[in-house]
N, C-alpha and C positions, 0 to 999 in steps of 0.2 A: 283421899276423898275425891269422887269425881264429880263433874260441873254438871249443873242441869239444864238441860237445852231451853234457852227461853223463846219465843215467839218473835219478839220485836215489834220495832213497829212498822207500819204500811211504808212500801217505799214511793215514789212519785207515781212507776207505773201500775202498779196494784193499787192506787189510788184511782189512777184514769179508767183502768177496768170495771173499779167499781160504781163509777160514774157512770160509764156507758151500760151497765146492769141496767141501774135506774130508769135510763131513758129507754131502756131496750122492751119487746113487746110481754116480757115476765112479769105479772103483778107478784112482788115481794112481801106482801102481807101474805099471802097462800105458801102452802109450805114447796118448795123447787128442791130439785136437788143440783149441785155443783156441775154437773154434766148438761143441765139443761140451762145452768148461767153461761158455763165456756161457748153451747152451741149460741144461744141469745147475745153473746158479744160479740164472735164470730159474727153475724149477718147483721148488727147495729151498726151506721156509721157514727163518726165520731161528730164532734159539731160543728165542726169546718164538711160533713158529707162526705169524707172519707171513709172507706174500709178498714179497719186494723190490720196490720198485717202479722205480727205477736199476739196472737191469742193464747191463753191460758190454758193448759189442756185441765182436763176434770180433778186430778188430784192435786195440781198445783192451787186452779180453783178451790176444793177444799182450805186446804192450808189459808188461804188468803180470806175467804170468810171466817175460819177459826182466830185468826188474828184483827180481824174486823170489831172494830167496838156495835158497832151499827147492827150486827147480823147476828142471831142465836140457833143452836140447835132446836131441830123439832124432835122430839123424842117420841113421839106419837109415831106410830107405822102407816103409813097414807094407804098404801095398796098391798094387801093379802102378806101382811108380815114381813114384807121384805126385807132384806138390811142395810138398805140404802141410808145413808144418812139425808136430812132434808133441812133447810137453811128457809127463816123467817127472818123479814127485817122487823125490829123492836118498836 
């Protein structure tokens, strides 16, 4: 029998990340997608006004909203059927 990979949960800095989301200029009720949280935390300082220097690149991004309690899939297509996946907060 093989194990099934589970998700976990948030760890400290996937936590800070997702802080700096919030604050950053992405409204999260509109559907983003994971590439446009990493660049939006990217150029967010943090709340001491520092830069991050560890940003999340887009598919780590992913993973980190799918394991987020906070944040759900959009399953709606935003622009011409893409197949972008796109993240709302709840």
């Amino acid at each position: 029998m093989s194990r099934v990979k589970r998700l976990g949960v948030l760890t400290r800095q996937e936590e800070n990340w997702l802080d700096t989301l919030e604050r950053s200029s992405i409204y999260t009720r509109t559907p983003f997608s994971a590439t446009e949280a990493s660049r939006a935390i990217a150029v967010t300082p943090n709340k001491k006004g520092h830069i991050l220097k560890m940003v999340p690149n887009p598919r780590k991004m992913a993973y980190i909203l799918r394991k987020s309690q906070r944040y759900v899939r959009w399953n709606k297509p935003k622009i011409n059927n893409k197949t972008t996946v796109y993240w709302v907060k709840k």
